[in-house]
C-alpha positions, 0 to 999 in steps of 0.5 A: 609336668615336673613337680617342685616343692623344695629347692635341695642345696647340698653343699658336698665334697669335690670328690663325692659330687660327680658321683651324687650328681650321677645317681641323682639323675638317673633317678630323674631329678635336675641338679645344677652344680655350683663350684665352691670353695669351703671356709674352714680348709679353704679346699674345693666343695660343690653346692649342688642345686636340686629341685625336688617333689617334696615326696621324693625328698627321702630318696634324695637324702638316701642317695646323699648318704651313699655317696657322701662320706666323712673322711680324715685329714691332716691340717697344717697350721702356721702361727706368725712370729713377730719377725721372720717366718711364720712358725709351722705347728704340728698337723692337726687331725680334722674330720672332712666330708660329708654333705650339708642339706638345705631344703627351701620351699618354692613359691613358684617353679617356671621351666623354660 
């Protein structure tokens, strides 16, 4: 039977998901993937929902770690003028990527 102690939601990158998910269960673990769209950048990310033993929680954040990366990007902001056209303003560099984990505990876990 299937252990679960800690439900993972790992909030990653569009382009880093597919990767994550494969490694993750080819180690035998379920994942649910979840589309997402971030606040900051408004771009694509995915939430990834993982129900874990909590022994094997080191291996899910060494997998994490070797798919996820940070990456640098360029974001264009605009301001609005009083009249007219909104005045674009030089891109900006920010830091994209990565993945933030949450871990739950479970009360319960009922397979079906």
């Amino acid at each position: 039977m299937l252990r679960v102690d800690k439900l993972a939601l790992a909030i990653v990158q569009d382009q880093d998901a597919q990767p994550l998910i494969d490694a993750v269960v080819a180690r035998g673990y379920r994942v649910t993937r979840m589309d997402t769209v971030g606040g900051f950048l408004r771009k694509g990310n995915a939430t990834l929902l993982i129900g874990i033993d909590d022994r094997h929680l080191p291996g899910l954040f060494y997998l994490i770690r070797q798919h996820c990366r940070t990456r640098t990007t360029f974001l264009t902001t605009t301001t609005p003028l009083d009249m007219g056209e909104p005045l674009m303003l030089d891109p900006i560099e920010v830091q994209v990527g990565g993945a933030v984990v949450f871990i739950v505990d479970v009360e319960r876990f009922e397979p079906f």
